[in-house]
N, C-alpha and C positions, 0 to 999 in steps of 0.2 A: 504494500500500500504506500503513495505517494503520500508526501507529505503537505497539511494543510495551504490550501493557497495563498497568499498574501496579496490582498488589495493591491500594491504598490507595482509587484510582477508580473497581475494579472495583466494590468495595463500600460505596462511594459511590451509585454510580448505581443498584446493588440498592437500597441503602435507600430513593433519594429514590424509588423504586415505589409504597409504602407511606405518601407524605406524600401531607397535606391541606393543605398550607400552600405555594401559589404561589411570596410570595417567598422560602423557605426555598429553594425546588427553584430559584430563580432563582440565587440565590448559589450554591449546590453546582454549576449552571451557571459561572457566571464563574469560581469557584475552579478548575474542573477545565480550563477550555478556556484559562484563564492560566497554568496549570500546565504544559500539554502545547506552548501554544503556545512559553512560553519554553523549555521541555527540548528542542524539532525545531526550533525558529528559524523554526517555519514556521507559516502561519495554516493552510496545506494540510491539514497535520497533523490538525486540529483536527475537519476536515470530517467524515472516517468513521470517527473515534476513537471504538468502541464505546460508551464510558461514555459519552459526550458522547451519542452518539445517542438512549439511554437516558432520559436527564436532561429531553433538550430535548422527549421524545415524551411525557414523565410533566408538563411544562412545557403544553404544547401543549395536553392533558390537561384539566389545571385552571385555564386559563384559556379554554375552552369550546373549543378548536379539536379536531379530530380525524379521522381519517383512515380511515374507518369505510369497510369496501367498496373500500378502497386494498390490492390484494395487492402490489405491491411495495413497500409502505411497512411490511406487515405480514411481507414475508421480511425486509427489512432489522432491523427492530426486533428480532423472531425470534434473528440472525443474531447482533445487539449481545448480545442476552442470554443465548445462548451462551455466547461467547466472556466475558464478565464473569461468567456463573456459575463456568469453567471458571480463569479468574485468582485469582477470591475462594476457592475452593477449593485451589489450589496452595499460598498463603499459610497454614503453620498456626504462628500464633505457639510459642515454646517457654515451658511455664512454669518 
């Protein structure tokens, strides 16, 4: 089992959907998977951490890899962005 979502990565890894810019989506990568890794003490953690999953398929993306014709890769992804739509939504700052 992955580890709880955090508002802040959920809507991280939405945005990094919407970039053009590799190593931008690279760093959103490390930030979030240093992030979660040191919060679980575990690299485990890390593995089917929604956000991460996100990050790393928008990663994958734009640097020409892709997974086109892949259905399991296509539920999972599916599955991450669920799940981080439904985080980033729970968060509603107060002004």
């Amino acid at each position: 089992m992955s580890a709880p979502i955090l508002p802040a990565h959920a809507r991280r890894a939405l945005l990094a959907l919407d970039a053009c810019n590799a190593s931008g989506v690279l760093l959103a990568a490390h930030q979030t998977a240093a992030e979660i890794v040191r919060a679980e003490e575990s690299t485990d953690a890390a593995r089917d951490y929604p956000p991460l999953v996100l990050i790393l398929a928008k990663a994958g993306e734009l640097c020409g890899g892709n997974s086109i014709g892949d259905y399991e890769a296509f539920e999972r992804w599916a599955a991450a962005y669920q799940a981080c739509k439904e985080a980033a939504e729970e968060y509603r700052p107060t002004v």
